[in-house]
Kinemage of the C-alpha trace (Angstrom):
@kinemage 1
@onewidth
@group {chain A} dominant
@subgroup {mainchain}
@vectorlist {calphas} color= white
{ca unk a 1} P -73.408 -85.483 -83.412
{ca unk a 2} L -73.556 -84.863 -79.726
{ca unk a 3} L -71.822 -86.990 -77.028
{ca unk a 4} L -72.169 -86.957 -73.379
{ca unk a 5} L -69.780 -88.500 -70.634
{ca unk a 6} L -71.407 -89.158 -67.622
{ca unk a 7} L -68.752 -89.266 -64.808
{ca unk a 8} L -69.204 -91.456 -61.742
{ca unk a 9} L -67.508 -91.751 -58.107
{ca unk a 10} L -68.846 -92.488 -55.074
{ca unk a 11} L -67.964 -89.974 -53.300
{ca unk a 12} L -69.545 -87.610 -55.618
{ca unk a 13} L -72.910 -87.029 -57.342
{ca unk a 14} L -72.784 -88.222 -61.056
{ca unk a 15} L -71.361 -85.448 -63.165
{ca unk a 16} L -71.913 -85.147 -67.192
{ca unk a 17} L -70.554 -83.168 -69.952
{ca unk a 18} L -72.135 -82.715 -73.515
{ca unk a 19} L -70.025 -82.763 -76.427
{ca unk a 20} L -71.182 -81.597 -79.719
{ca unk a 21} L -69.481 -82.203 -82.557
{ca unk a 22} L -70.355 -80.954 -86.305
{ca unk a 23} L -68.979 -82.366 -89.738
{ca unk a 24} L -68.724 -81.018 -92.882
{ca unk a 25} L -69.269 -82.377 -96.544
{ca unk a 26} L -66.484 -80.621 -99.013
{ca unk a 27} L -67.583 -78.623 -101.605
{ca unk a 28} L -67.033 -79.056 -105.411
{ca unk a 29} L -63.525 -79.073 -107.114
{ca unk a 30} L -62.513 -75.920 -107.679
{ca unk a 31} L -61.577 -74.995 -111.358
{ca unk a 32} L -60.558 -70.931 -112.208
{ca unk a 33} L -60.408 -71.002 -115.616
{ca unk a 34} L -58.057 -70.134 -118.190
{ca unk a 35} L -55.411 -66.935 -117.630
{ca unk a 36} L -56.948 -63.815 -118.828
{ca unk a 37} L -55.535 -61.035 -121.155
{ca unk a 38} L -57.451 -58.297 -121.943
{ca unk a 39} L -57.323 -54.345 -123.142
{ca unk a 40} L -60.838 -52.753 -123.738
{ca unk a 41} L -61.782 -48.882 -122.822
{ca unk a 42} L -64.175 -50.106 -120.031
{ca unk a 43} L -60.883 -51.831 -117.695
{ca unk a 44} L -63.826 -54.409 -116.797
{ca unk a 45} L -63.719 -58.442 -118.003
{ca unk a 46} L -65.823 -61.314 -116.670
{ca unk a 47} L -63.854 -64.189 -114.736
{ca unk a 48} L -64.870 -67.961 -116.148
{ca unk a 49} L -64.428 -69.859 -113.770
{ca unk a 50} L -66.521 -73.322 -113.537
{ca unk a 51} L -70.329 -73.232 -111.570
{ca unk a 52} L -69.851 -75.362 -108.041
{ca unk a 53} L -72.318 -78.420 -107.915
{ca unk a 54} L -72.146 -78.680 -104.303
{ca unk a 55} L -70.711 -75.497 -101.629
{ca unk a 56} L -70.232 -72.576 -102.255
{ca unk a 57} L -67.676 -70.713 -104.462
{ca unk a 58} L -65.396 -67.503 -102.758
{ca unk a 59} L -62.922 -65.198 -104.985
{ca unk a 60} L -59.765 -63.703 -103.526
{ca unk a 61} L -56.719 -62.097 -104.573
{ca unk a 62} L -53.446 -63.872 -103.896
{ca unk a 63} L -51.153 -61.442 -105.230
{ca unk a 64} L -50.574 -58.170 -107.060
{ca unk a 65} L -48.082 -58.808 -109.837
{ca unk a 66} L -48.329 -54.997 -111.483
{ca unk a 67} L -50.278 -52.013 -110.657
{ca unk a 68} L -52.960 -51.591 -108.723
{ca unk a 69} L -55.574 -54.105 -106.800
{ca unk a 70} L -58.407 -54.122 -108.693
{ca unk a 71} L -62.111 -54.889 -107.966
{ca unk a 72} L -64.113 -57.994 -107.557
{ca unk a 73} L -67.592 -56.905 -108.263
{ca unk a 74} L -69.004 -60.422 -106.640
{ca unk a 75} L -66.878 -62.722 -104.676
{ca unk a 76} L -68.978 -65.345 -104.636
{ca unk a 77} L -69.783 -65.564 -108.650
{ca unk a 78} L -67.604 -67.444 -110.220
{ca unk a 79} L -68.392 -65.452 -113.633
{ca unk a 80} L -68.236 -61.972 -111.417
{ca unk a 81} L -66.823 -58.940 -113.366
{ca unk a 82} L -63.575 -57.223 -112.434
{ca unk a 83} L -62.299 -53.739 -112.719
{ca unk a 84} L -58.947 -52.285 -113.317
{ca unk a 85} L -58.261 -48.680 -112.693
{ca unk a 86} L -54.605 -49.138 -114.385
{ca unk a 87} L -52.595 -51.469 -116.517
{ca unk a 88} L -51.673 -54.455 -114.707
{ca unk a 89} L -51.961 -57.923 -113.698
{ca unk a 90} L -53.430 -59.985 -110.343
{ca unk a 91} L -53.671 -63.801 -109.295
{ca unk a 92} L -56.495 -64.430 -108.061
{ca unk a 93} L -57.682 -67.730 -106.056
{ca unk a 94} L -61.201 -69.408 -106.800
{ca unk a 95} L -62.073 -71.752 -103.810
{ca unk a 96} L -64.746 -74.089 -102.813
{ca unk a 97} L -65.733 -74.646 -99.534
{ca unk a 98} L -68.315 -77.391 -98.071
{ca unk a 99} L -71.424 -76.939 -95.718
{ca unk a 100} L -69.117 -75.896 -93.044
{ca unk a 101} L -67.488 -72.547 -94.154
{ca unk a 102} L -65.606 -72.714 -91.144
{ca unk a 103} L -63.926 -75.909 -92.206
{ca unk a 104} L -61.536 -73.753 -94.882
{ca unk a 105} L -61.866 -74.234 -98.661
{ca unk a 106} L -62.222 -77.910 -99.817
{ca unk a 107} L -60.383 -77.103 -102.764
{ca unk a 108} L -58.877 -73.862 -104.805
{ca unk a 109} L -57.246 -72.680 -108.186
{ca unk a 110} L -55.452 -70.438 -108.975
{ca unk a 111} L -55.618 -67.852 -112.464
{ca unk a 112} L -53.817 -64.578 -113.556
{ca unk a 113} L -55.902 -62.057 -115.078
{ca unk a 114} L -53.650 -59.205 -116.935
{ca unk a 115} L -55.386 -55.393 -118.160
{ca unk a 116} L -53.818 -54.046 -120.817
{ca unk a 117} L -54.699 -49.668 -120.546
{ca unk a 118} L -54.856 -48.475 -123.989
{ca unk a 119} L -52.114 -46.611 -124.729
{ca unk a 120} L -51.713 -42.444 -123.679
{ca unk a 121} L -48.988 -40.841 -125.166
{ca unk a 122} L -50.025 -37.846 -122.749
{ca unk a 123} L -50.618 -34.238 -123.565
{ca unk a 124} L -49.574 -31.911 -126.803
{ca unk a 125} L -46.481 -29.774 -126.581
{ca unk a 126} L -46.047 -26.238 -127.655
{ca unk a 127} L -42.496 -25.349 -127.225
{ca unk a 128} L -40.331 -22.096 -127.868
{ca unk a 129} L -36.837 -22.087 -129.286
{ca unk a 130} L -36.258 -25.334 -127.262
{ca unk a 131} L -34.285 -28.400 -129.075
{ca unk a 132} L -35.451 -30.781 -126.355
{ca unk a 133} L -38.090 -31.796 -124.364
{ca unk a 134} L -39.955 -34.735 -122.374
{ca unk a 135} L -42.319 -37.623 -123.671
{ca unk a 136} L -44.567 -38.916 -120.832
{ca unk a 137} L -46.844 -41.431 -121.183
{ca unk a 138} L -49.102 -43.578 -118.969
{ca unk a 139} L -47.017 -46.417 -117.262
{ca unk a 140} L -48.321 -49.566 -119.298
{ca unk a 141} L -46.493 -52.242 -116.628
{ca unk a 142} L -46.558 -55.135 -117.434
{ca unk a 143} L -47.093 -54.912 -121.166
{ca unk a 144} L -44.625 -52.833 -122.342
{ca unk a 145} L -44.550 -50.123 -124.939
{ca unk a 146} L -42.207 -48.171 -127.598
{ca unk a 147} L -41.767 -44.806 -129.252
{ca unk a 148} L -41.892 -43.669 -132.889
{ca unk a 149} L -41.462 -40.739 -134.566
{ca unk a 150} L -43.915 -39.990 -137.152
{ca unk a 151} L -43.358 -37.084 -138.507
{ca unk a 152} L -41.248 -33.847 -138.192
{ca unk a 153} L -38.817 -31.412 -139.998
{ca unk a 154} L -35.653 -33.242 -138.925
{ca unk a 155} L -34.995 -37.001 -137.503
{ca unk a 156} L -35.241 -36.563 -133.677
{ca unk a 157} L -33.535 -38.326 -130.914
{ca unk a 158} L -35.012 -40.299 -128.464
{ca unk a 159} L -33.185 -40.886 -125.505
{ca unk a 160} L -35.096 -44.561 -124.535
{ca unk a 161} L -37.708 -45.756 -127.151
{ca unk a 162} L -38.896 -48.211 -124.370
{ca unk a 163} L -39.782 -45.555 -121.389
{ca unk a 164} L -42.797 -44.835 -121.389
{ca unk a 165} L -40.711 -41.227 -119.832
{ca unk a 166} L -38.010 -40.193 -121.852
{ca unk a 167} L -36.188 -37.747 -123.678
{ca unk a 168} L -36.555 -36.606 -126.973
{ca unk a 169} L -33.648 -34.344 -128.608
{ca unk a 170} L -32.129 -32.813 -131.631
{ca unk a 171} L -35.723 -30.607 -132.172
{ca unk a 172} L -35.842 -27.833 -134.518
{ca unk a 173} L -38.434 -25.084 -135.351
{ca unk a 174} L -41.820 -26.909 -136.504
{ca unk a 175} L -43.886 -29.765 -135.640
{ca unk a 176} L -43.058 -33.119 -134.527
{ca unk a 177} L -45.456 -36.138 -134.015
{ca unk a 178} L -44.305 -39.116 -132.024
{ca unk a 179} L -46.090 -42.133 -131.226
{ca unk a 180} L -46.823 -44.302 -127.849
{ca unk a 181} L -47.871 -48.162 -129.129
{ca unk a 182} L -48.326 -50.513 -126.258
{ca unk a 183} L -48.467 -54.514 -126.317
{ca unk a 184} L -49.661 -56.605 -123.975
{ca unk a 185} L -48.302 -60.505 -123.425
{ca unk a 186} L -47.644 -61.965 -126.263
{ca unk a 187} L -48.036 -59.001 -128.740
{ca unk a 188} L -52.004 -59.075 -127.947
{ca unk a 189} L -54.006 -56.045 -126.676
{ca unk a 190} L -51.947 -53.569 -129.161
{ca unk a 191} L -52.741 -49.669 -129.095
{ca unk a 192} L -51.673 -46.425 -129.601
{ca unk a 193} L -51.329 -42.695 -129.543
């Protein structure tokens, strides 16, 4: 719409200013989708949230709840992919915004998406006439994860069963297997090594 004000004294020559001034029709309601869970070798899921009818659709992250900021492969999908390069878990914010960007988002949700890393007990140990040593696996924050011993000549010690560092005593001569299980929330995405 434009507007113009035409000024008027006698002393002076008319004067006018133009005003312009735009609206905007809001976009769609914005819906995220359900929270996502998810442990696969690839660190990649797809994001479901719902198609906009009208506006257009923009993906952000709100916060980092664990590890590290992962990758939005298309901001503006609302079924883009997204890449982990660790365990852990983001909120991310799925807005609509109208015919004037500019305007800010007509409406937005709100969804946590959680990686689960497989489990990686870390590397093989050849030790000499040592009766301790340390276990150190990948960090699987915010699932959580627990040591075993599988095998070995005598019962071994493990200093924390729930660090995914720790100390493992009481070793003899031979060979000793121990295993690194994670779980994600809610006992799903479970792995090990």
């Amino acid at each position: 719409f434009g507007y113009t004000y035409i000024g008027t004294d006698p002393a002076c020559a008319p004067r006018t200013d133009m005003v312009e001034v735009n609206t905007s029709t809001g976009g769609s309601v914005a819906l995220a989708g359900d929270d996502i869970n998810f442990c696969n070798p690839y660190r990649t899921t797809t994001l479901d949230a719902t198609a906009l009818f009208s506006g257009t659709g923009q993906w952000q992250i709100e916060q980092v709840l664990a590890g590290g900021t992962p990758t939005i492969a298309n901001t503006s999908s609302p079924t883009s992919s997204i890449t982990f390069s660790q365990s852990g878990s983001v909120v991310l914010r799925w807005s609509s915004y109208g015919s004037n960007p500019a305007c800010g988002p007509s409406s937005s949700d709100l969804v946590t998406v959680t990686y689960t890393a497989p489990a990686n007990a870390g590397s093989d140990q050849t030790l000499c006439e040592i009766t301790s040593t340390n276990l150190s696996a990948l960090n699987p924050s915010p699932a959580t994860g627990i040591w075993t011993q599988l095998s070995g000549p005598t019962t071994a010690s493990i200093g924390n069963d729930t660090s995914n560092e720790t100390v493992v005593s009481g070793l003899v001569s031979g060979s000793y297997t121990f295993r690194w299980t994670v779980s994600g929330a809610g006992g799903t995405c479970i792995t090990y090594d």
